[in-house]
N, C-alpha and C positions, 0 to 999 in steps of 0.2 A: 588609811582611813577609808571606810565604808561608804558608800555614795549613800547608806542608808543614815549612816552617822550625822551626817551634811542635812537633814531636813526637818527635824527639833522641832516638828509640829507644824511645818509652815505647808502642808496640806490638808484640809479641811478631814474629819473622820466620820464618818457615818456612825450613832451610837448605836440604834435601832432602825431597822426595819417592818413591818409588817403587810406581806401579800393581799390579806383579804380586806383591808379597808385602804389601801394605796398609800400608806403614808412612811413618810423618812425621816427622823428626827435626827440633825443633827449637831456635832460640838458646837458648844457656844463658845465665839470667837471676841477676843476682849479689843477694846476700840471702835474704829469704824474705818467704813471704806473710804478707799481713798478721794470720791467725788466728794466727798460731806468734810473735805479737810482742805480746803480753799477762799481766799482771802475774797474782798467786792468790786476784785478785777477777773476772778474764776481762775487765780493761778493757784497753786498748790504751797499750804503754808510748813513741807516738812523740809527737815533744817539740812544741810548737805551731809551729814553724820547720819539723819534719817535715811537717806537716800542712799547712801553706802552699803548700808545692812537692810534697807530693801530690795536693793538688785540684788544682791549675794542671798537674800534668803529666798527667792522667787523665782531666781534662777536655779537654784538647788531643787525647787518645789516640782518646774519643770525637765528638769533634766530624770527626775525621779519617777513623772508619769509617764517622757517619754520613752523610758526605759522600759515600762509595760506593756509599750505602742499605742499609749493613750492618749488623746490629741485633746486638749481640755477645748478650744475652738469659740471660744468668748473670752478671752483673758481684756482685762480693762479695768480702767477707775473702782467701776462698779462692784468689780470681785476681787479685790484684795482689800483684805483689811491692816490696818497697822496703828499699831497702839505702839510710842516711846515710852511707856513707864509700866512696869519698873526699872524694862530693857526694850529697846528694840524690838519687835515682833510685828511679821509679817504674813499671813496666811491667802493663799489661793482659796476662795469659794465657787460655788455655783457651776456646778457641773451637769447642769441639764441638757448641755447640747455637746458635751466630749462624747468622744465615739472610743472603739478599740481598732484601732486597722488589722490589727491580726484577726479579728472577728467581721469583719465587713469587707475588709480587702482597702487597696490602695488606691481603687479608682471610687470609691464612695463620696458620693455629693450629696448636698441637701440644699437650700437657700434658707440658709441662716447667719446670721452674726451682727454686729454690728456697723453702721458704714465708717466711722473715723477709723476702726481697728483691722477692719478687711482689709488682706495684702494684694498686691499686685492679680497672683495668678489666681486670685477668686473668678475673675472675668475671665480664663477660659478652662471654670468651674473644676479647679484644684484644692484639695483643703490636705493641711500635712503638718507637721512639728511646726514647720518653718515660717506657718503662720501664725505659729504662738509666738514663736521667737520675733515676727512682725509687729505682731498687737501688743507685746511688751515693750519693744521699743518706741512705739509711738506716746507708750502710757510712762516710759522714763523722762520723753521730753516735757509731759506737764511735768512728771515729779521731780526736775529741774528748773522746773520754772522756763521754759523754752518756749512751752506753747501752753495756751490755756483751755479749759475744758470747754468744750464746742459742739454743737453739730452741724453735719456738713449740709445737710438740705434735703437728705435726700435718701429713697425709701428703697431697700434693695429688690424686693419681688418686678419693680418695673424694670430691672435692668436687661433680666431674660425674658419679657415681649416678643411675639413673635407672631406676624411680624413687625419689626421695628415698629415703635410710635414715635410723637413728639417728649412721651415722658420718658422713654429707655435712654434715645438719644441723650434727652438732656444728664441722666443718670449717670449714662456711663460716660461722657465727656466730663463731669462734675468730679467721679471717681478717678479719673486719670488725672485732671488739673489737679486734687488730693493729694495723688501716688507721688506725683512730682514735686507735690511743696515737699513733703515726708523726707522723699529721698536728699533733696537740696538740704533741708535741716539737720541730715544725717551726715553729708560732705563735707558742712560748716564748723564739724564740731573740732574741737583742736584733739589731735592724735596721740591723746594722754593720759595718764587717769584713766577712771571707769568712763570716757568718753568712747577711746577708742575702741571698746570693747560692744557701745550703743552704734556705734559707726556700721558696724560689721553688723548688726540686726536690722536695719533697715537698710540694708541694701538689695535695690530692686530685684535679683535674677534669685529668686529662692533658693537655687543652688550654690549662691557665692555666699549666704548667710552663717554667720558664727550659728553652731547648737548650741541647747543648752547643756548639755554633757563639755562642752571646750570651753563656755561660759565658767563652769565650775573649776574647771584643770587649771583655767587660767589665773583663778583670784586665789584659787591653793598654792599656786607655783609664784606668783606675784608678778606676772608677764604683764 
């Protein structure tokens, strides 16, 4: 099977374009995103069947961009959508702030993203696959009900102040007390199931992180 066979729509498709008036129309996506699918404690109401054939399609989705060297670099609540009827479907949107590294190169930085979904080595200004494979793991723990949809307090453009203020300080002290509950949520999880497989995505050293390409081998092979 084709890693192309593996993604059944579960990335967004551009239908048209047009240069001279700016504009991009694209597929309409059946459902809604995952932030608008939460109970009136802000936990996430999909049933553990849902959350199965959401990590397996999502995971598929990035393993297929990272294949192109596309780093989508906002993955969260916000951009995936997922409708259970008539099947299961999951789709990655919103790709305003993915980059190509083969087009820009490997040391490309911007200040952008999210702060619940920012990984680790954002703070000494790295963006790569490994932060998708980050911000999907943080967005598996609401879709298990682990943690609830949240934000952390805090704005990222003050993080690189320079020099230091009282707000970066507070920022980046905020973002690491973060990084640590994340990683601690990731330690706790029993080494089973599609758990152990979330374990390996949030773990702190972005080089020790499962891809999403091994994320795929693995639910194929049934490791």
């Amino acid at each position: 099977m084709q890693l192309t066979d593996l993604i059944q729509g579960n990335v967004t498709q551009i239908l048209q374009s047009k240069q001279a008036d700016l504009t991009i129309t694209l597929r309409h996506e059946a459902g809604s995103s995952l932030d608008r699918q939460t109970d009136n404690q802000d936990l996430c109401t999909l049933t553990p069947s849902d959350s199965y054939h959401l990590l397996r399609q999502i995971s598929s989705a990035l393993a297929f961009i990272h294949s192109k060297s596309i780093v989508h670099d906002d993955v969260k609540q916000e951009n995936i959508m997922f409708t259970s009827t008539p099947f299961p479907h999951a789709v990655l949107i919103d790709f305003g702030a993915s980059f190509n590294q083969d087009i820009v190169g490997k040391d490309y930085w911007k200040i952008s993203g999210t702060p619940m979904y920012i990984p680790p080595e954002f703070l000494d200004k790295r963006k790569g696959p490994e932060g998708d494979i980050w911000a999907f793991g943080v967005t598996m723990l609401f879709v298990n009900r682990i943690m609830p949809l949240q934000d952390i307090g805090v704005f990222i453009p003050h993080l690189f102040i320079d020099p230091p203020t009282e707000q970066s300080t507070f920022t980046r002290t905020r973002l690491i007390e973060w990084f640590e509950d994340v990683v601690q949520e990731g330690e706790v999880l029993e080494d089973t199931g599609d758990n152990k497989f979330i374990k390996r995505m949030l773990l702190n050293r972005f080089e020790d992180r499962i891809t999403a390409a091994e994320l795929v081998t693995g639910f194929m092979n049934g490791v």
